[in-house]
C-alpha positions in Angstrom: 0.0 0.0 0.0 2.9 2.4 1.0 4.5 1.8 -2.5 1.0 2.6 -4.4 0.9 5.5 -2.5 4.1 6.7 -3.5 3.9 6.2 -7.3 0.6 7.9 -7.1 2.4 11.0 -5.6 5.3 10.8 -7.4 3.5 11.0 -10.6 1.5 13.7 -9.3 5.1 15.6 -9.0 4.0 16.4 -5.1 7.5 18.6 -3.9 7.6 17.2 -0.4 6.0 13.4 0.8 7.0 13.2 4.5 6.5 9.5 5.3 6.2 9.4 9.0 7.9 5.9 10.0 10.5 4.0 12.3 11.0 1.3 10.6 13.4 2.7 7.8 14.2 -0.5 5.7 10.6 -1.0 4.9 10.3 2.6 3.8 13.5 2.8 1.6 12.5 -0.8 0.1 8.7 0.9 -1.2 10.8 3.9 -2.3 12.9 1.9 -4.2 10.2 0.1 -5.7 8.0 2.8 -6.4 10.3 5.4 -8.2 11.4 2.2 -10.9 14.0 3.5 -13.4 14.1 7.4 -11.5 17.4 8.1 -9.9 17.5 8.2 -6.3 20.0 10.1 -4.3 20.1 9.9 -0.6 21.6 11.9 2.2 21.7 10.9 5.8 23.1 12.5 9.0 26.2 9.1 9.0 27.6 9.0 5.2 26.5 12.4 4.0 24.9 11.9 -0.1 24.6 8.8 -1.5 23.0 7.3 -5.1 20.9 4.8 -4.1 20.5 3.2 -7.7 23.9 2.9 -7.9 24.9 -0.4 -6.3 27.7 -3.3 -6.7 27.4 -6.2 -4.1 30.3 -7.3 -2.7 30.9 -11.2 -0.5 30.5 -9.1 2.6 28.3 -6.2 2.0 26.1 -3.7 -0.2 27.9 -0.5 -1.5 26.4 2.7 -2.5 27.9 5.3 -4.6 29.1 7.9 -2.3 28.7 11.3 -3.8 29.8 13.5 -1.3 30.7 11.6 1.6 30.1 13.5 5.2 28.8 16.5 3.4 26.6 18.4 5.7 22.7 18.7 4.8 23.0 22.2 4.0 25.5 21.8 1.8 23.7 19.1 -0.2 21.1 21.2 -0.3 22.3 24.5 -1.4 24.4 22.6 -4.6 21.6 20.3 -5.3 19.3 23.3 -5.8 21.5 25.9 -7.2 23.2 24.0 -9.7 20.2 21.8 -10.5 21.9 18.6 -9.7 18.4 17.6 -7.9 17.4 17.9 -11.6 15.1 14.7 -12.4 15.9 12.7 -9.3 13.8 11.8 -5.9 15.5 13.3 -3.0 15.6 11.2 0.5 16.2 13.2 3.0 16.9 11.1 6.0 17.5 11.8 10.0 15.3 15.2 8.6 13.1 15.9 11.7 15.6 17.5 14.0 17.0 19.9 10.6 13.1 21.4 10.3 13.9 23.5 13.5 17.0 25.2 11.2 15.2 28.2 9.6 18.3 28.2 6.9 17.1 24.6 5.5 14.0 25.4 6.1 14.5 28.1 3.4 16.4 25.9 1.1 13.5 23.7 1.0 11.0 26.6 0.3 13.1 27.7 -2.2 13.3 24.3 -4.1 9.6 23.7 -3.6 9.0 26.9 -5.2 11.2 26.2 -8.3 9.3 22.8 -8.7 6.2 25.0 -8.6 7.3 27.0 -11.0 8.4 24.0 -13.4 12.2 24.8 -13.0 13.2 22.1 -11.3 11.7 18.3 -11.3 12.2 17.0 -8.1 10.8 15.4 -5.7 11.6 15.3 -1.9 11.0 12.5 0.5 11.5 13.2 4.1 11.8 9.6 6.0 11.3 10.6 10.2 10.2 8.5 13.4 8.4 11.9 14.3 6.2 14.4 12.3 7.4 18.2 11.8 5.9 20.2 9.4 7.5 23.9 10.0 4.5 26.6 8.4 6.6 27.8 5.8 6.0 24.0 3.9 2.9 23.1 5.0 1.3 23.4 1.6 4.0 21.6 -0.5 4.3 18.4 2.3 2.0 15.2 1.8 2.2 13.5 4.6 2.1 9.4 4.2 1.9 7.5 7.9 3.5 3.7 8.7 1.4 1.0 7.6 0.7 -2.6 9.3 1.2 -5.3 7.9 -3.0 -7.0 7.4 -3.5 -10.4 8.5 -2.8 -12.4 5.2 1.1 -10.6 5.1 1.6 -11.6 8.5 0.0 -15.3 8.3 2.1 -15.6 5.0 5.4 -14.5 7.1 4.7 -17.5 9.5 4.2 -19.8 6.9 7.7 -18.8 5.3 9.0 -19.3 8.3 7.5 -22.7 9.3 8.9 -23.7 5.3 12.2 -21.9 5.6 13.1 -23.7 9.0 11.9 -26.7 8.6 9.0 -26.5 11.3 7.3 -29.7 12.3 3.5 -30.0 11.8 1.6 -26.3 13.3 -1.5 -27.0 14.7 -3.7 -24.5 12.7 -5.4 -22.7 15.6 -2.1 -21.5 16.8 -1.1 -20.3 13.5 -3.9 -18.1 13.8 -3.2 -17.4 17.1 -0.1 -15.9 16.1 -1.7 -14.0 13.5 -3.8 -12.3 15.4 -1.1 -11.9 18.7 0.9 -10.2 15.9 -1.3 -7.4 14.4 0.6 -4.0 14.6 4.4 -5.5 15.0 7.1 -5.4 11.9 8.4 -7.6 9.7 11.5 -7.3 11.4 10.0 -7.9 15.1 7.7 -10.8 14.0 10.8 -11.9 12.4 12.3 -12.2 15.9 9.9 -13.6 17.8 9.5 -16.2 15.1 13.0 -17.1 16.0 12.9 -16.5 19.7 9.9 -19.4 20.0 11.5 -21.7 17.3 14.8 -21.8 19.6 13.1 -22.1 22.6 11.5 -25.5 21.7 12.1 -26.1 18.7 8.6 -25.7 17.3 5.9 -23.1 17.4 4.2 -24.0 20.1 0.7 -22.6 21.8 2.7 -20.8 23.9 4.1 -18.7 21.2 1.7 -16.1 21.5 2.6 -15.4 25.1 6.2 -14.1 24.1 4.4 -11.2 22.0 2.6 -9.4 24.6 6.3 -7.7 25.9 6.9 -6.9 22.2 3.9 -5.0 22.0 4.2 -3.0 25.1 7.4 -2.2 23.9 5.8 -1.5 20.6 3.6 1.1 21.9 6.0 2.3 24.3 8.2 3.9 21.8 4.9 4.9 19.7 4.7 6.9 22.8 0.6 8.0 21.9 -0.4 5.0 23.7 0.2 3.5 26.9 -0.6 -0.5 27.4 -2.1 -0.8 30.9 -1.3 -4.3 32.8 -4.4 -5.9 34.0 -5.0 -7.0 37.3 -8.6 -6.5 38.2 -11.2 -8.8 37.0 -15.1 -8.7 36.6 -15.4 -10.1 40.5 -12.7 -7.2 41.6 -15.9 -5.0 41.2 -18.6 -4.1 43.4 -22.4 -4.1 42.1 -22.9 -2.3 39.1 -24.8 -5.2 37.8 -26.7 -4.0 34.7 -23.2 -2.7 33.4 -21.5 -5.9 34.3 -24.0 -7.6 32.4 -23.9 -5.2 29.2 -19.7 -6.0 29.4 -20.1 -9.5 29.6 -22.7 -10.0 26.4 -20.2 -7.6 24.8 -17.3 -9.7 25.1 -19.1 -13.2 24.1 -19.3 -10.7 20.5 -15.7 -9.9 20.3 -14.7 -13.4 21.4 -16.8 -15.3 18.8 -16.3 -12.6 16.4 -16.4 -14.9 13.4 -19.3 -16.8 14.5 -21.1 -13.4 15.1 -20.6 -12.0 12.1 -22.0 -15.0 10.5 -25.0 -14.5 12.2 -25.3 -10.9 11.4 -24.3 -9.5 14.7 -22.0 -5.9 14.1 -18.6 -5.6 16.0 -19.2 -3.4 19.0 -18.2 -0.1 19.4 -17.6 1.0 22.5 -19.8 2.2 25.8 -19.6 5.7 27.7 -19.4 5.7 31.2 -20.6 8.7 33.3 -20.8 9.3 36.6 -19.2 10.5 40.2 -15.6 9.8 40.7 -14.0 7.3 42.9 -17.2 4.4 41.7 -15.8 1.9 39.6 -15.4 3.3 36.0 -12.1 3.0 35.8 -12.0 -0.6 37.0 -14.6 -1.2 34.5 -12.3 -0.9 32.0 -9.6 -2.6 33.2 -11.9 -5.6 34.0 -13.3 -5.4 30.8 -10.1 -6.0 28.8 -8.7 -8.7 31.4 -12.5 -10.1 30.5 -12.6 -10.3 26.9 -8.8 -11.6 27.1 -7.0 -8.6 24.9 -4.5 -5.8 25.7 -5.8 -2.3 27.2 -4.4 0.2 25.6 -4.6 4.2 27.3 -5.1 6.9 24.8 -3.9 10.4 26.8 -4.9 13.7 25.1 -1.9 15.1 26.2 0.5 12.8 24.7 -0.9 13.5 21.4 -0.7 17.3 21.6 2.3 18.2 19.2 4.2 21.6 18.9 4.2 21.9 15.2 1.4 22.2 12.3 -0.2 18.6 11.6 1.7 17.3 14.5 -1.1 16.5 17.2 -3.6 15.4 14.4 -1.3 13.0 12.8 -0.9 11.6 16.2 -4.3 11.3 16.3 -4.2 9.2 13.5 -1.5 7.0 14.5 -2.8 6.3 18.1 -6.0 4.9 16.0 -3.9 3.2 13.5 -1.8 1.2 15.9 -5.4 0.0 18.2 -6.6 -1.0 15.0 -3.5 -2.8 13.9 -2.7 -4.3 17.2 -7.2 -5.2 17.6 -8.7 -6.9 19.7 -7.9 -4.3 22.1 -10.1 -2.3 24.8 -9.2 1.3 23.9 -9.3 3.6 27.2 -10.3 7.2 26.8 -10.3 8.6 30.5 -12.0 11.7 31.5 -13.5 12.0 28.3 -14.7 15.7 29.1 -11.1 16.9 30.2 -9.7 15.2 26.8 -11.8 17.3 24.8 -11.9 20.1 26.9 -12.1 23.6 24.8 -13.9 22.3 22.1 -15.6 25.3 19.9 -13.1 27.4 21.2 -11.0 30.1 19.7 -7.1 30.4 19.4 -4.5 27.4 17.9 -4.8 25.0 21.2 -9.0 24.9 21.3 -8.6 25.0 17.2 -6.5 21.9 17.5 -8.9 20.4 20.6 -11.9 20.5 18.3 -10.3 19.2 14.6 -9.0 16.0 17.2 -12.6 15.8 18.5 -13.8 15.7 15.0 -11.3 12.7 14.1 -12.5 10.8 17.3 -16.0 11.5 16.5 -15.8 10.4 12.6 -13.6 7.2 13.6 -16.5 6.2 16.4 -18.8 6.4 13.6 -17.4 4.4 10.9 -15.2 2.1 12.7 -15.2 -1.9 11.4 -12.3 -3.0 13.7 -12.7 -4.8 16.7 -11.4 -1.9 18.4 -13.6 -1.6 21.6 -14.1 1.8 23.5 -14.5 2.3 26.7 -14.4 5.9 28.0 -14.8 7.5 31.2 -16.1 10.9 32.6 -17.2 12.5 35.6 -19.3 15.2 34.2 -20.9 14.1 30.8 -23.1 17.4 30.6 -19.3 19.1 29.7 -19.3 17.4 26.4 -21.0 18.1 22.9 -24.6 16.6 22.2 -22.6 15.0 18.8 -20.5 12.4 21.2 -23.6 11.0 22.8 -25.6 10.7 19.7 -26.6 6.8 18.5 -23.8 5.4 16.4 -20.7 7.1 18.2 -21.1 4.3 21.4 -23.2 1.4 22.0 -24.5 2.6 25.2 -23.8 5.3 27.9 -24.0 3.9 31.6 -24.2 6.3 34.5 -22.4 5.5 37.7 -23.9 6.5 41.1 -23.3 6.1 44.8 -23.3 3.0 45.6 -26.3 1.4 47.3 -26.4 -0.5 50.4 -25.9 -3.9 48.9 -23.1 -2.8 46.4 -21.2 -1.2 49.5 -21.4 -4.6 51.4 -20.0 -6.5 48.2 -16.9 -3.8 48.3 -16.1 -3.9 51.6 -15.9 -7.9 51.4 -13.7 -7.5 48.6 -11.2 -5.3 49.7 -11.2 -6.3 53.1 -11.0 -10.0 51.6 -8.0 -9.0 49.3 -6.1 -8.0 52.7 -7.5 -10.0 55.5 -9.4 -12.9 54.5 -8.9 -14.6 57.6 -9.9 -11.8 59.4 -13.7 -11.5 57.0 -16.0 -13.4 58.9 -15.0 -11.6 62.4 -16.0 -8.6 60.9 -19.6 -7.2 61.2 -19.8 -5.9 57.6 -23.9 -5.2 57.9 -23.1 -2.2 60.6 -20.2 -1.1 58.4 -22.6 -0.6 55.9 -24.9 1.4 58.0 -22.2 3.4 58.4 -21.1 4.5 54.9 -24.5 5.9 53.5 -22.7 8.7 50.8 -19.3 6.8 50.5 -17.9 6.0 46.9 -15.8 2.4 46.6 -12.5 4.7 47.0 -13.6 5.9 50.4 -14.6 2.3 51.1 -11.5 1.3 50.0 -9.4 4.2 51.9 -11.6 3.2 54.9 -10.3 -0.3 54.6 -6.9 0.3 53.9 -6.9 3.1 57.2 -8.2 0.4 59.4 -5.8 -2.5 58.6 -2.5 0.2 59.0 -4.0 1.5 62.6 -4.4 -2.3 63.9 -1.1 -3.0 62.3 0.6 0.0 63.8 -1.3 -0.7 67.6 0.6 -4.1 67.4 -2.8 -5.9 67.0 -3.0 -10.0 65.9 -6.2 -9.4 64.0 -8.2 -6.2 62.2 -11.7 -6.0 63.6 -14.9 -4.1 63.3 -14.1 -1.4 65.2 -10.8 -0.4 63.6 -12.5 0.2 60.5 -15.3 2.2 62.2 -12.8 4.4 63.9 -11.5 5.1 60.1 -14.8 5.5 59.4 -15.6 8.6 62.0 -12.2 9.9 60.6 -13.1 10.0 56.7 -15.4 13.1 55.1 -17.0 11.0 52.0 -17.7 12.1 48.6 -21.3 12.9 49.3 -20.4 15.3 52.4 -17.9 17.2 50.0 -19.5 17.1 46.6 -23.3 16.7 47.5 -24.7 19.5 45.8 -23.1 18.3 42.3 -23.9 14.8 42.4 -27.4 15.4 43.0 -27.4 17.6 40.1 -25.8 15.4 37.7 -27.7 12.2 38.6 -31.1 14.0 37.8 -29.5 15.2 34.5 -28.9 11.6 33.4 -32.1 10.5 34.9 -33.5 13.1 32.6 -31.6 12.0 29.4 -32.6 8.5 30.1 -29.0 7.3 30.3 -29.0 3.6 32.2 -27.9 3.4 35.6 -25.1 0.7 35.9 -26.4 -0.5 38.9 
């Protein structure tokens, strides 16, 4: 796809494609590919200019003709341009991204691009960079062309290579496409490795070859940097009441687990659900326990880490965030405190301008998504956001969150209490405990537990009982006795808008 792209925009005579990647041998092989009999000069930061087309193979290595060897990019630049040396050749400009900051290259560039323009000069320019700067001054000559991932008949092929190239014993099938799917949204070159890592390890491909590619991929996203892959630790039964949600989850992920089978039937991929509601209540556990549930990675996508400094930046982040849950799918994608993400939406000035055309992006992608990408996002005060996010098509329900009710605080208090003294649990008189904590959100439950169990450790006691956690009870000013007046108010608003109640 990435070499399609760039004979399309080659022929067009664009002056600038800026293919945003890492993986640099995948980008210079499409290049190579896509400009056929064109020359090709390249100049990076280690070996100065060299003519890629230009090659004689030696027993031990590849050599390029070097035609100015160290010469700084300026230099290149400035005789490449002036004398028309760039003449009827593709440019790539490598290690580019930290030269964009130089107003003098900068001005080289515009200079070129307006020569091309002007049918003096037939060039092109293709800027290969892990990051994405596009200075204002070539804005309008720049097409910008993002990494691609490999789709799920390049990566099964890969295997199979593999399995032929190594001689492989018999694969059963299902963990062929086990792998397949384990692999969405890694290389060639780290699938590659993997490959080789499980085939060493045994000898074979085994079942448990998909294990090794989970630390791959949070490496993956780790230097993606957009994204953040969350571990996951809490399950369904980690969560107090909020049944009706719990339920919702649960029918959700017998979808996304059959998704074959469901599709068959006519049943649509899920999109995601909106959760609303006070803080400190379980949303965030929700989504934690729904990935750990439906047996795929959680991925968190922060506003902030896609907010770029130059023009394009934060929206092409934007894109790639989406591009690598979709590649690495089935994935739970996080979005927490939706209403702080989008906050300044409609607004004037470059941040709330930038705000709003990301808003627009996450809106459109909700709507039209295919991928077994599935949403979950958080707020605390819905009523913040536009009408557009909440209309039918964007999620597949929005839940609100309250208080939780007598029952609900009994289930958390013998959860967390369980998780740190189970042997202590039937002691303790959880019913007047619960009398107790009328108002409390499951994080004061939780601090009240946790208060309790420190002050009979640090009075020397053998056992936590009742009383210890009342005393950290009388101590503790809940949610309700510091934020009444607002939680009333929003849970009439979502009464009002007919928004279910989790619980």
């Amino acid at each position: 796809m990435l070499t399609e792209n760039l004979k399309r925009y080659l022929e067009a005579a664009v002056p600038i494609i800026y293919v945003n990647s890492y993986d640099d041998n995948a980008v210079e092989e499409s290049i190579l590919k896509a400009t056929g009999y064109r020359k090709v000069w390249e100049w990076n930061r280690l070996y100065g200019a060299l003519n890629r087309k230009d090659v004689h193979k030696t027993n031990v290595q590849v050599v390029y003709e070097i035609i100015s060897d160290g010469c700084p990019l300026e230099n290149f630049l400035i005789n490449g341009v002036k004398d028309r040396e760039f003449d009827r050749k593709v440019i790539i400009l490598k290690d580019i991204a930290s030269y964009l900051d130089n107003p003098d290259i900068v001005a080289i560039l515009k200079t070129a691009c307006l020569l091309i323009e002007q049918g003096e000069l037939d060039t092109v320019f293709i800027f290969v960079a892990s990051s994405l700067k596009v200075p204002g001054e070539l804005e309008k000559y720049i097409t910008i062309l993002e990494d691609e991932y490999l789709t799920e008949n390049e990566i099964r092929e890969e295997i199979m290579d593999f399995i032929k190239e190594n001689s492989v014993g018999s694969v059963y099938g299902g963990t062929i496409e086990k792998l397949v799917t384990a692999f969405k949204g890694l290389s060639l070159l780290e699938i590659e490795t993997i490959l080789s890592l499980a085939f060493r390890d045994d000898g074979t491909l085994s079942e448990d070859a998909p294990d090794l590619v989970l630390e791959q991929k949070r490496q993956v996203i780790e230097k993606a940097g957009i994204l953040e892959m969350i571990p996951l630790k809490e399950g369904m039964d980690d969560i107090g009441g909020l049944n009706n949600l719990k339920t919702w989850i649960r029918n959700k992920a017998r979808i996304l687990n059959n998704m074959k089978r469901a599709a068959e039937f006519g049943v649509e991929l899920p999109k995601g659900v909106l959760i609303a509601g006070v803080p400190g209540c379980g949303k965030s556990l929700n989504a934690k326990a729904s990935a750990k549930l439906m047996g795929v990675p959680l991925l968190k996508l922060d506003m902030g880490r896609l907010m770029g400094k130059y023009v394009g930046e934060s929206e092409s982040n934007m894109r790639k965030a989406i591009a690598l849950a979709e590649a690495i799918s089935p994935c739970v994608l996080w979005v927490d405190e939706l209403e702080k993400a989008f906050a300044g939406i409609g607004g004037n000035g470059g941040a709330a301008e930038v705000t709003t055309r990301l808003f627009g992006q996450f809106l459109t992608w909700m709507q039209e998504k295919e991928s077994a990408v599935f949403v979950v996002a958080t707020a605390n005060d819905i009523m913040k956001l536009p009408p557009e996010l909440m209309r039918k098509g964007r999620f597949d329900e929005i839940f609100y969150v309250q208080l939780p009710r007598k029952e609900e605080r009994q289930k958390i208090f013998e959860i967390h209490i369980g998780k740190r003294r189970p042997q202590d649990l039937e002691k303790i008189d959880i019913g007047k405990l619960v009398e107790k904590t009328d108002g409390y959100s499951g994080a004061d439950i939780e601090g009240v537990v946790k208060e309790g169990i420190e002050n009979a450790f640090i009075n020397g006691k053998n056992a936590v009982t009742t009383w210890d956690f009342i005393k950290a009870i009388d101590s503790t000013h809940p949610l309700k006795e510091i934020m009444g007046e607002s939680i009333d108010k929003l849970e009439k608003e979502y009464k009002e808008r007919k928004f279910k109640s989790a619980s």
